[in-house]
RODO-2510 file (C-alpha; in nm, 4 decimals, decimal comma):
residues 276
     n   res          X          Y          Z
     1     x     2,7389    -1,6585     0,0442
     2     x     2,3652    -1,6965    -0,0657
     3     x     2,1523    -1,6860     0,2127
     4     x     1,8257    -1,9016     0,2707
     5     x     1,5532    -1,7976     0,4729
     6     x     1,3818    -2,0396     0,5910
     7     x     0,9711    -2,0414     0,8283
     8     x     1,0055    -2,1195     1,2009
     9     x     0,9232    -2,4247     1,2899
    10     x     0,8975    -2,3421     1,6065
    11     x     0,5404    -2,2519     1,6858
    12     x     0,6382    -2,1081     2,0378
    13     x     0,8119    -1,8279     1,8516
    14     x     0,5365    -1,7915     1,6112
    15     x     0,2959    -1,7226     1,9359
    16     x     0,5290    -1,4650     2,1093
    17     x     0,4606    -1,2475     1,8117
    18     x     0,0920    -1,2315     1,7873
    19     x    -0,0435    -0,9297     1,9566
    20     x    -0,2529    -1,1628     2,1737
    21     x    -0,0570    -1,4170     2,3538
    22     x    -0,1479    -1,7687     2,4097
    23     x    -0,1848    -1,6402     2,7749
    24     x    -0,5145    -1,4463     2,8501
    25     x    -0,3003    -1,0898     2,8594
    26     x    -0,4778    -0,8769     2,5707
    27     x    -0,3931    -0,5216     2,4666
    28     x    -0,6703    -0,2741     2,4275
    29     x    -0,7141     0,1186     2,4000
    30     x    -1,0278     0,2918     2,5465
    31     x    -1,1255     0,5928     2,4556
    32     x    -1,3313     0,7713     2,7033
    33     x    -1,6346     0,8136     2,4630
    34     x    -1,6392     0,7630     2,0435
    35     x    -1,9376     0,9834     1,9520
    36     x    -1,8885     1,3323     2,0483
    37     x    -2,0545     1,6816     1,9413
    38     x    -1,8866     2,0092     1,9527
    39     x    -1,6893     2,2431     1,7962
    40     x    -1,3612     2,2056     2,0684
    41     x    -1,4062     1,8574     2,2013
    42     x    -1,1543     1,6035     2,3439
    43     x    -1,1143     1,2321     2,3881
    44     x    -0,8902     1,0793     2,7005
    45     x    -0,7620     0,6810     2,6036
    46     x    -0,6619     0,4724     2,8232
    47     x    -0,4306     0,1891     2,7030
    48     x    -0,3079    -0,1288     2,8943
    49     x    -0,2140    -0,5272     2,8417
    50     x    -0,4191    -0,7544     3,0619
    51     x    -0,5888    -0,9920     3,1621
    52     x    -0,9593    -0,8293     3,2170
    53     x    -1,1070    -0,6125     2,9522
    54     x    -1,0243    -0,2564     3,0019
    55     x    -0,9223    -0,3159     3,3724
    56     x    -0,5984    -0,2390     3,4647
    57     x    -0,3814    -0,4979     3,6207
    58     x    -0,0716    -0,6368     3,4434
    59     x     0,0897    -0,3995     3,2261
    60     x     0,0743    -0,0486     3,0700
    61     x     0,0649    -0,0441     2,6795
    62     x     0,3202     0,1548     2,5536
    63     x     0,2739     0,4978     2,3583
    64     x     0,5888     0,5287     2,1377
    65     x     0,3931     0,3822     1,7991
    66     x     0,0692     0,5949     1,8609
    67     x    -0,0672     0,8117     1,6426
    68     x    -0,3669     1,0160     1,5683
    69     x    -0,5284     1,1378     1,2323
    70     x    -0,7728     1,3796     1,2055
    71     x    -1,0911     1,3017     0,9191
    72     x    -0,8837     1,4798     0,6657
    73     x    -0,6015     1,2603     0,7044
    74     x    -0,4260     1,4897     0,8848
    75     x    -0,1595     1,4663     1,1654
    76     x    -0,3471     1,5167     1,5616
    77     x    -0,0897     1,5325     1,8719
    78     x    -0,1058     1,2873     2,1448
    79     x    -0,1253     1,5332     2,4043
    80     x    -0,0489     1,4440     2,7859
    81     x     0,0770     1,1323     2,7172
    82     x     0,1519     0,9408     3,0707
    83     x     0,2357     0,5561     3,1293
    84     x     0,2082     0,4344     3,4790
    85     x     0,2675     0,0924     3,6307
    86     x    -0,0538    -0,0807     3,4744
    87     x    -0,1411     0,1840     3,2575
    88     x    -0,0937     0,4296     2,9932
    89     x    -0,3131     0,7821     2,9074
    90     x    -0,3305     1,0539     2,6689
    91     x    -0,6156     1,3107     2,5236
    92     x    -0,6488     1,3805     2,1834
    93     x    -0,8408     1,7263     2,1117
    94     x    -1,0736     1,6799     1,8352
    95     x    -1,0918     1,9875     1,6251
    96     x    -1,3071     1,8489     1,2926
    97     x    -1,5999     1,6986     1,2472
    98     x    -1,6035     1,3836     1,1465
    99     x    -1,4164     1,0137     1,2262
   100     x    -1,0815     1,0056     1,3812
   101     x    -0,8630     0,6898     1,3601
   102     x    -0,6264     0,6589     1,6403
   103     x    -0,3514     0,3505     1,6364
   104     x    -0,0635     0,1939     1,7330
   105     x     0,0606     0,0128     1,4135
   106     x     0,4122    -0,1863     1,4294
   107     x     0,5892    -0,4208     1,1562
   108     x     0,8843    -0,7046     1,2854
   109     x     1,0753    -0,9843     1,2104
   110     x     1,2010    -1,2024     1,4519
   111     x     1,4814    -1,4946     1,3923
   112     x     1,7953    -1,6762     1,3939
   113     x     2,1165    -1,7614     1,2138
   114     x     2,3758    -1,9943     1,1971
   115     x     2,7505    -1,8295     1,2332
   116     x     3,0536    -1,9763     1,3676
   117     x     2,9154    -2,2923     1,5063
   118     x     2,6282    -2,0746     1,7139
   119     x     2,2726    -1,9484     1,6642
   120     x     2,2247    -1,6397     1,7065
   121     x     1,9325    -1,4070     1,7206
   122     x     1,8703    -1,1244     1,4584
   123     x     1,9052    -0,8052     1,5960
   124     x     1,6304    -0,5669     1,7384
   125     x     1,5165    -0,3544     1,4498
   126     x     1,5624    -0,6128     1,2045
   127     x     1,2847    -0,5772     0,8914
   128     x     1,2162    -0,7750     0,5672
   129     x     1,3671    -0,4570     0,4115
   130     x     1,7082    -0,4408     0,6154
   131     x     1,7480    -0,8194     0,6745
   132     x     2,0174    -0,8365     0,4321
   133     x     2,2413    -0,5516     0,5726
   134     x     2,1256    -0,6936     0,9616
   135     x     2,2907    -1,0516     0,8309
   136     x     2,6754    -1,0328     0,9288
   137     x     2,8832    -1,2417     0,6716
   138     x     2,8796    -1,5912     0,6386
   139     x     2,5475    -1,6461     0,8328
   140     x     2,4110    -1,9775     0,7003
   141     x     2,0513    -2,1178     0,8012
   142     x     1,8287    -1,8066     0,8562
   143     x     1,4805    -1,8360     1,0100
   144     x     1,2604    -1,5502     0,9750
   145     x     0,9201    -1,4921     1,1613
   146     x     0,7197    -1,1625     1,0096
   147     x     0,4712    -1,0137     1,2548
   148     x     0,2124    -0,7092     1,1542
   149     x     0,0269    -0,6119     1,4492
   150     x    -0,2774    -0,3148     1,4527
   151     x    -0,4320    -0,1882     1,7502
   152     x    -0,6405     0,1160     1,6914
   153     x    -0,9834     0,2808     1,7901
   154     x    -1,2112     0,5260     1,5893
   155     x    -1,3741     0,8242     1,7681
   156     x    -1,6723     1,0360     1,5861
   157     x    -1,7682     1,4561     1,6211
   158     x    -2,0812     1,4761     1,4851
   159     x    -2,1618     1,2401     1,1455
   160     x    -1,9332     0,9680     1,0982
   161     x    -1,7239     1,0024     0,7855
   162     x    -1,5270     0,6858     0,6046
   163     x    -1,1896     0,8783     0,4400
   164     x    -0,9663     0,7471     0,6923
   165     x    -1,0635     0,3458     0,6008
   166     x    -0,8557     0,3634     0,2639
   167     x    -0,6318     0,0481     0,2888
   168     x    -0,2507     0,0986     0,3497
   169     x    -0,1965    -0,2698     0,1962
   170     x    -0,0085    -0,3719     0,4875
   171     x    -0,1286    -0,6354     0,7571
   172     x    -0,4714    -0,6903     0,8668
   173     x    -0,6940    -0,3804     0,7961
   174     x    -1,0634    -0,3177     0,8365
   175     x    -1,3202    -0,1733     0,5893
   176     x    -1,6610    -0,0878     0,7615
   177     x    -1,9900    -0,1901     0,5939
   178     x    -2,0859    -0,0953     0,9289
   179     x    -1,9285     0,2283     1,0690
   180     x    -1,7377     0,0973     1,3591
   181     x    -1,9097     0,4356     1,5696
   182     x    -2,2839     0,3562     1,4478
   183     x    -2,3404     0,0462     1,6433
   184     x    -2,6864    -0,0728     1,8219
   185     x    -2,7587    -0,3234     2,0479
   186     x    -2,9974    -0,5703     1,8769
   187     x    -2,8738    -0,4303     1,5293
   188     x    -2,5855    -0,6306     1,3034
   189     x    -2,3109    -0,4875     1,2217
   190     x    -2,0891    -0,6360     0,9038
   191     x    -1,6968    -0,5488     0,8464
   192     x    -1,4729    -0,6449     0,6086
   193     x    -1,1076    -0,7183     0,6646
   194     x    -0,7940    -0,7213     0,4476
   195     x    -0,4915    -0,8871     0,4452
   196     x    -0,2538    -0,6645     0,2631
   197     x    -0,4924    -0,4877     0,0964
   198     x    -0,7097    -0,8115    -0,0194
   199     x    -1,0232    -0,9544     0,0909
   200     x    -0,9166    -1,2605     0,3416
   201     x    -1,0944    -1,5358     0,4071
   202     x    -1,0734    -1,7601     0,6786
   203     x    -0,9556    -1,4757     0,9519
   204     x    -1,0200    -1,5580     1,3338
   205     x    -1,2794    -1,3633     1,5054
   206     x    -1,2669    -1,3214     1,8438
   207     x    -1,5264    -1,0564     2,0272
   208     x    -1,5523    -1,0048     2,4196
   209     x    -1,7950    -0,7612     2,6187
   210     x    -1,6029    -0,5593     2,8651
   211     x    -1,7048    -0,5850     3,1943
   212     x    -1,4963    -0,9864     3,2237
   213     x    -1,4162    -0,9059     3,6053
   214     x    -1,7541    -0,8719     3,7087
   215     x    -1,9194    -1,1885     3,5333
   216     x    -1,9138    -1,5964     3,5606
   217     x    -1,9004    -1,6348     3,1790
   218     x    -1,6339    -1,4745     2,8960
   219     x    -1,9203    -1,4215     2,6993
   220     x    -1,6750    -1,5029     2,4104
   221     x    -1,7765    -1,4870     2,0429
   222     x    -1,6159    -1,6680     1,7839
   223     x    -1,6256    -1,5950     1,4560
   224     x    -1,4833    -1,6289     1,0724
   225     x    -1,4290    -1,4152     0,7553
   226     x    -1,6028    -1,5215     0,4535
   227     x    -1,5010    -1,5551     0,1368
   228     x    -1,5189    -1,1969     0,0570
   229     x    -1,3526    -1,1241     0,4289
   230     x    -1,6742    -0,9849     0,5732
   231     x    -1,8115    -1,0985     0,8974
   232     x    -2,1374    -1,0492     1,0923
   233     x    -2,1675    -0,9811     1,4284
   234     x    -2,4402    -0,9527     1,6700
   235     x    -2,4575    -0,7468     1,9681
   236     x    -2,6562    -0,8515     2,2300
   237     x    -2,6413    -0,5540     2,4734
   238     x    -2,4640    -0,2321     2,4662
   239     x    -2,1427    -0,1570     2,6241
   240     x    -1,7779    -0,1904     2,5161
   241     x    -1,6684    -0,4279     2,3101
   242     x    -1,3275    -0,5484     2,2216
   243     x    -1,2469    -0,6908     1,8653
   244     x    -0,9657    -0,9401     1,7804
   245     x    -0,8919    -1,0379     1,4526
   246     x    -0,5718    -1,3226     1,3263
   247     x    -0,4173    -1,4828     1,0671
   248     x    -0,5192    -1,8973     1,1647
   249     x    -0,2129    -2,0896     1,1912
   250     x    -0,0720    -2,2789     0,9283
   251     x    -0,1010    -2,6612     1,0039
   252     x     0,1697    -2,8998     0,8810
   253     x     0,2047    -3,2799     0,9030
   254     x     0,5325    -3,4037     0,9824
   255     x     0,7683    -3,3992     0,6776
   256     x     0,6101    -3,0745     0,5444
   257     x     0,8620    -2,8373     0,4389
   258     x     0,8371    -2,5028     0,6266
   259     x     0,6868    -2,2028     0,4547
   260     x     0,9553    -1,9306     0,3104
   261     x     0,8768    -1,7109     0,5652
   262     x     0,6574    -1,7616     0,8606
   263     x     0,3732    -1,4598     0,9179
   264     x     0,1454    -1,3395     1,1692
   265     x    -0,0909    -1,0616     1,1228
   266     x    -0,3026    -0,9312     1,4305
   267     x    -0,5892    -0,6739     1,4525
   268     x    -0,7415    -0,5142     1,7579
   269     x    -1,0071    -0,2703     1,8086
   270     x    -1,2580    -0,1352     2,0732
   271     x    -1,6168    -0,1241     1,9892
   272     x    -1,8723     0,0915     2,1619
   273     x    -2,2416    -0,0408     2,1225
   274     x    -2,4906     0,1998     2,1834
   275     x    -2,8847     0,1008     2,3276
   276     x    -3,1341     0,1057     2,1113
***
């Protein structure tokens, strides 16, 4: 039987699927510094969900999907990896000089189908590529909801180098006019962002000093991609910095016909802004 796929409606399921919540839990990695010198040097990250920036009190982010590349593209270890009850750790020894890209990248579809008189869910796993085989037969009315989520961190020995920034064409992906490890307070810094592998206008912003616990005000910055996907921000002191950057949801009036396939794309990053 032909299947359909057919967009959640359902905008609660859309939101469990964004890397940020609609709650104020965010997920974050922090490397202990991003510009290092050295010949032998390491880098300890901590990683965690939660409510304030790069404090640790809800949940420890999990370390199956990281990975570390080296400036020549090549494979580094996560070394010492460790997940506690509100937080995760590992080092990564830095061996080149150059920028190092460290990430947790993962791809899913979430859904339902029709079989028997029931909905059911799809099965954990499930991708665009395997959704036919994941289908059992005779499953009628299939809703799919496509989720790319990025959360990854750059860390610097010596000069900062760009041949890790080649796009993979897949989710939300960031192209530095402004090396993400050369940052000033005072200074702007542009980026550009992709949405499989083209510019993308339109893309939500979002930008937060660490340090949330400790002050009255978010200190929130909200911002857009132009036309060209770049974006301008200013940083007003230094310190850490975390980056979050979404697909805006699609807006439909009552009788629009859901899209083929409802998508969310999310990217995260941690910014260090150095004084002046």
């Amino acid at each position: 039987m032909k299947k359909q796929i057919w967009g959640f409606a359902a905008t609660v399921a859309l939101a469990a699927m964004a890397a940020v919540p609609a709650s104020a839990h965010r997920q974050w990695m922090l490397p202990s510094s991003t510009v290092l010198s050295g010949d032998d040097v390491w880098v300890t990250v901590d990683a965690a969900v939660s409510n304030d920036l790069f404090y640790f009190e809800h949940q420890p982010l999990r370390l199956d999907a990281v990975h570390a590349w080296a400036p020549d593209g090549s494979d580094v270890a996560i070394e010492n990896k460790a997940t506690g009850r509100y937080r995760s750790t590992f080092d990564v020894h830095l061996t080149q000089k150059g920028t190092y890209r460290i990430a947790s990248v993962s791809d899913s579809l979430m859904g339902s189908y029709d079989l028997n008189g029931k909905t059911e869910r799809l099965p954990r796993g499930t991708t665009t590529a395997n959704l036919a085989e994941k289908l059992p037969a005779g499953a009628t009315n299939v809703r799919t909801a496509e989720a790319n989520n990025r959360n990854e961190i750059f860390v610097t020995v010596g000069e900062p180098t760009t041949t890790l920034f080649k796009p993979t064409g897949k989710g939300i992906e960031m192209v530095p006019v402004t090396h993400p490890n050369d940052l000033f307070a005072g200074e702007a810094a542009t980026f550009q962002f992709l949405l499989d592998g083209k510019p993308a206008a339109d893309l939500a912003v979002t930008v937060i000093p660490g340090g949330i616990r400790y002050r009255d005000q978010l200190g929130q910055i909200d911002l857009k991609t132009d036309v060209e996907g770049k974006v301008a921000v200013n940083w007003s002191e230094p310190g850490m910095y975390w980056m979050n950057v979404t697909t805006p949801h699609a807006e439909r009036q009552a009788g629009d016909a859901p899209p083929p396939v409802a998508r969310r794309a999310s990217y995260v990053t941690t910014l260090e802004v150095m004084a002046p």
